[in-house]
Every structure is written in C-alpha cells, then in structure tokens.
N, C-alpha and C positions, 0 to 999 in steps of 0.2 A: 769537294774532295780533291785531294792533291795528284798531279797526274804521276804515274810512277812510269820508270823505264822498262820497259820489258825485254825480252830476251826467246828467240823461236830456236827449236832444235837445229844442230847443223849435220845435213846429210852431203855436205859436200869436202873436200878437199884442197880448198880456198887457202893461200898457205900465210896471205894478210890482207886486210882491210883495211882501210882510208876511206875515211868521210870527215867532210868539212863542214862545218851546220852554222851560218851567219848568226848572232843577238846580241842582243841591249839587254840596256841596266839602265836607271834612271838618271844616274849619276854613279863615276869615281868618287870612293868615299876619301879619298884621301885631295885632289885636283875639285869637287863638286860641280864637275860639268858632264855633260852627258856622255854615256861610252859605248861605244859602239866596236864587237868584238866577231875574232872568227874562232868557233872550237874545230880545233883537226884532230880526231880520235883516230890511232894507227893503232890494230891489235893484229895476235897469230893467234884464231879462233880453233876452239878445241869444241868442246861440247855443244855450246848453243855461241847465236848469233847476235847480234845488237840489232835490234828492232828499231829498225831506222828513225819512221813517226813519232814513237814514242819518245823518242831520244827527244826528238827537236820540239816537241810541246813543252817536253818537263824542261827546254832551254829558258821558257817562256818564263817561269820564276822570276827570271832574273829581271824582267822588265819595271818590275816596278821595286826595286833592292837599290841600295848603295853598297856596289863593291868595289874591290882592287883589283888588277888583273893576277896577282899571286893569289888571292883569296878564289876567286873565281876557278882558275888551274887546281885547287886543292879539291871544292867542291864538286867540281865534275868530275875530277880522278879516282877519289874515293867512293862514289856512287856508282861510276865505272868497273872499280876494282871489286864494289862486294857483288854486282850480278855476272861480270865475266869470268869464266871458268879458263883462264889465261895465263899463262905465267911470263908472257910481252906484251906491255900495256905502255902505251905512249898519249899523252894528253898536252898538246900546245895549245897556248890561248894567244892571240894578236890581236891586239886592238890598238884603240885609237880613241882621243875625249879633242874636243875642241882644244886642249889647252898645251897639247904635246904631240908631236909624231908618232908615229906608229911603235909600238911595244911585244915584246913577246916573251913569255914564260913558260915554262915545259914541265912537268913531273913521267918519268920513265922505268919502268922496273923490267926486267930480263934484258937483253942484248939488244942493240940498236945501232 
C-alpha cells in the first residue's frame, strides 16, 4: 500500500511553516547518476496542518524512481496543493547528482 500524506486539524495561529525533509532518487533521469535532494515546503496554514511523518515516508517514493529536479518540484507541489487548504504554498527542490553542483527549482502560488 502506498503511503499517503496526511494532514492534522490546526488549532493554532501559526502564521507559516518551514520544513526541510532531505531524499533520493535512484538516479537523474536526464545526467543518470544518483541524486540526492532537499524539499523545503513553506505554507501559511489555514485549516489543517502537514503531517510531518507522513510527509517524509511518502519522500521515500522517490528512492527507487528516475527523476529530474523540475519533475520532482512539480510532484511534491501538487500532492501538497490538493491536501493543503492554503492559498501560499512554496515548494523548492535543491539537489545535487554526482555529475553537477548543486541545483534548485521552486513552484509558488499566493505572495512570497
């Protein structure tokens, strides 16, 4: 069974959140060397909250996948976007393969 992200009610006043969750991928499908990445998920939480755990298991996917770091930033953002009840949602991806220095890619919607 696939692990999904979850999401706990927010009884607080938290006015954003920042988390950085380290993962791999098997390989860049584009370089085919191993990649090694950071997600920085920034939101302004309204109803519920990102479920931290669950976030960074369902990272785990990625470990055996060939992706891009653009493909990767779209995958997380949208999986982010349909359970956050948010209307500022920030998703950067930074990595890094054996074959290139360090990279980063962003997808953002409301003000930043």
């Amino acid at each position: 069974m696939a692990t999904q992200i979850m999401t706990v009610p927010n009884p607080t006043k938290v006015a954003q959140i920042t988390l950085e969750s380290p993962w791999s991928s098997r390989d860049c499908t584009l370089g085919a060397r191993p990649f090694l990445a950071t997600a920085k998920v920034e939101y302004k939480p309204a109803n519920v909250l990102l479920e931290f755990c669950s976030f960074e298991k369902w990272l785990l996917r990625f470990v055996d996948m060939s992706v891009t770091l653009e493909s990767s930033c779209q995958e997380i953002f949208d999986a982010l976007d349909a359970i956050l009840d948010t209307d500022h949602l920030r998703v950067t991806i930074t990595g890094q393969t054996t074959s290139h220095g360090p990279a980063s890619a962003f997808i953002a919607k409301g003000d930043w």
